[in-house]
N, C-alpha and C positions, 0 to 999 in steps of 0.2 A: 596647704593646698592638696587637694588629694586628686588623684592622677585615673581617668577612665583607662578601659582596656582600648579603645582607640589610640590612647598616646602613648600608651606602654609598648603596643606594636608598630606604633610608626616610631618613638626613639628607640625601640628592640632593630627596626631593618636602617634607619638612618648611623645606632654605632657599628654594625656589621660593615656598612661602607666606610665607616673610619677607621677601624679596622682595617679595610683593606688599602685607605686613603694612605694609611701609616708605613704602610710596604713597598709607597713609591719611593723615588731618589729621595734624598735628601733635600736636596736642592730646591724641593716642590713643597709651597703653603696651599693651604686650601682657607677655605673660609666658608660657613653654613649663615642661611639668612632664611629669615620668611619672608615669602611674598605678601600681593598685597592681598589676597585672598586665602582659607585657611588650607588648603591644599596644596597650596605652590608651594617650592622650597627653590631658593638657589643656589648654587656650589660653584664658588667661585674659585679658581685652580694660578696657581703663580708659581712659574718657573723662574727663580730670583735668579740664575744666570743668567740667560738668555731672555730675561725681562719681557717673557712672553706670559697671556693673559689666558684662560679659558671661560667662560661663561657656560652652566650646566643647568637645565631647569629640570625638577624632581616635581612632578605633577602626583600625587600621592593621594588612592582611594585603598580603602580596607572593607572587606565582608563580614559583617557579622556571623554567617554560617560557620560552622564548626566542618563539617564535612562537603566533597567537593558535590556537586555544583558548586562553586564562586561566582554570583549576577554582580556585577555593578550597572549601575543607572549612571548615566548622562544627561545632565538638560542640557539647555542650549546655551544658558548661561557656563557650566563646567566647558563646554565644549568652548567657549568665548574667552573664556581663565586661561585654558589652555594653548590656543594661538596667541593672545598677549604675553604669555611668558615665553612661547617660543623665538616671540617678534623682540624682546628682551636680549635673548641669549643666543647662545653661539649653536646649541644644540638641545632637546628635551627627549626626556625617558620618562615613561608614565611607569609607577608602581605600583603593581595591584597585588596586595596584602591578603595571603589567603588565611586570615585568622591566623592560628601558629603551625600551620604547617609550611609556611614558604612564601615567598618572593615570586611572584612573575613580572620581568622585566621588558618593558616594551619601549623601541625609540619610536622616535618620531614618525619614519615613513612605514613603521611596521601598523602605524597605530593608524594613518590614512587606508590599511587594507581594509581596517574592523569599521569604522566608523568615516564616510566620505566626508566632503566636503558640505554634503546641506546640512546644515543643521537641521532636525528635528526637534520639539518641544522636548520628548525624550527618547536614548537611544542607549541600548547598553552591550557590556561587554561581559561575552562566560568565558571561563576558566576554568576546568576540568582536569583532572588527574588520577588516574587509577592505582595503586597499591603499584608500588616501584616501577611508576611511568614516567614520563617528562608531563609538561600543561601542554594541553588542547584548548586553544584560546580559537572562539569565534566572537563575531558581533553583527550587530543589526544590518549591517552592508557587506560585510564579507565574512571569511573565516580563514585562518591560516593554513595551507596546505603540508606547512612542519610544525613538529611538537617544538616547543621552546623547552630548553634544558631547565630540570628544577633548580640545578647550582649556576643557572647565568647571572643570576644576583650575585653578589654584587660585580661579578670580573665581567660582565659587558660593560660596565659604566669606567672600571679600572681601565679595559683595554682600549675605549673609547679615548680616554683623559690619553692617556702614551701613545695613539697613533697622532691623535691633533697637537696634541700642546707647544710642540715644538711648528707648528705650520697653521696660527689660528686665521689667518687669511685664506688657506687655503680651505680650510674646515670652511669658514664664510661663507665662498665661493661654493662649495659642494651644495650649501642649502640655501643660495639663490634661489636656486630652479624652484625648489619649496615652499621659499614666500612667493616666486611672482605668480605660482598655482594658488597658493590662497588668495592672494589680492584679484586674478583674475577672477577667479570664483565668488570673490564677496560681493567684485561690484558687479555681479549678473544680478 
């Protein structure tokens, strides 16, 4: 089987997070799956004391470009992948793979600034960085008014896992308010 540079750099930033998967408690399994589409990943998290669960969806696009600008495209179907794994999981981070220079990590309500609720046929999102900056992430509907740190790969998605894990109902409850915005929005 021989391996594209697509999957070299997505199992390249998938083990940097096991890696850092390996530096939680003890006590903490994880478990990696694919979705039903080739972009989704889910990361399933088990605190075997406290017999608590975490559900994490990894929405995962890569640029071909070598240097930044970073575009990624959107259809509406990607943007359709994407609240289905949300409506899955307990929470989702989208990863945009800047070729080999880096990770920019986005959750979920950061990724409602870049790209609203209509879908569009298509709609995308830039990623920018200059010579020892953080990413300048804008999109078709919005743009971020802070630079995202280049090392928030993987320890957003670590820090994420240790504030919820131990309170997955209350994780739940934080992103209600975020399906009952998508549900209301879908059925306009």
């Amino acid at each position: 089987m021989s391996l594209s540079t697509e999957d070299m750099l997505v199992g390249a930033s998938l083990l940097s997070l096991i890696d850092s998967l390996d530096e939680l408690n003890e006590n903490i399994s994880y478990r990696f799956s694919r979705g039903d589409k080739r972009s989704c990943y889910l990361l399933s998290i088990q605190d075997r004391v406290n017999n608590n669960n975490l559900q994490i969806g990894l929405y995962i696009k890569r640029s071909r470009k070598r240097l930044s600008p970073w575009r990624y495209t959107f259809t509406k179907d990607h943007q359709h992948e994407i609240e289905d794994l949300l409506n899955s999981t307990d929470y989702l981070f989208l990863l945009l793979i800047t070729d080999q220079e880096g990770v920019a990590v986005i959750d979920y309500p950061t990724l409602k600034q870049l790209l609203d609720d209509h879908f569009d046929e298509t709609e995308w999102i830039s990623v920018t960085r200059k010579l020892r900056e953080n990413y300048r992430v804008s999109g078709k509907n919005g743009k971020l008014d802070r630079a995202l740190p280049k090392n928030a790969f993987p320890r957003s998605i670590i820090d994420f896992i240790e504030k919820n894990l131990g309170k997955r109902e209350t994780s739940k409850n934080n992103l209600s308010w975020i399906k009952k915005l998508i549900n209301k929005n879908n059925s306009k």
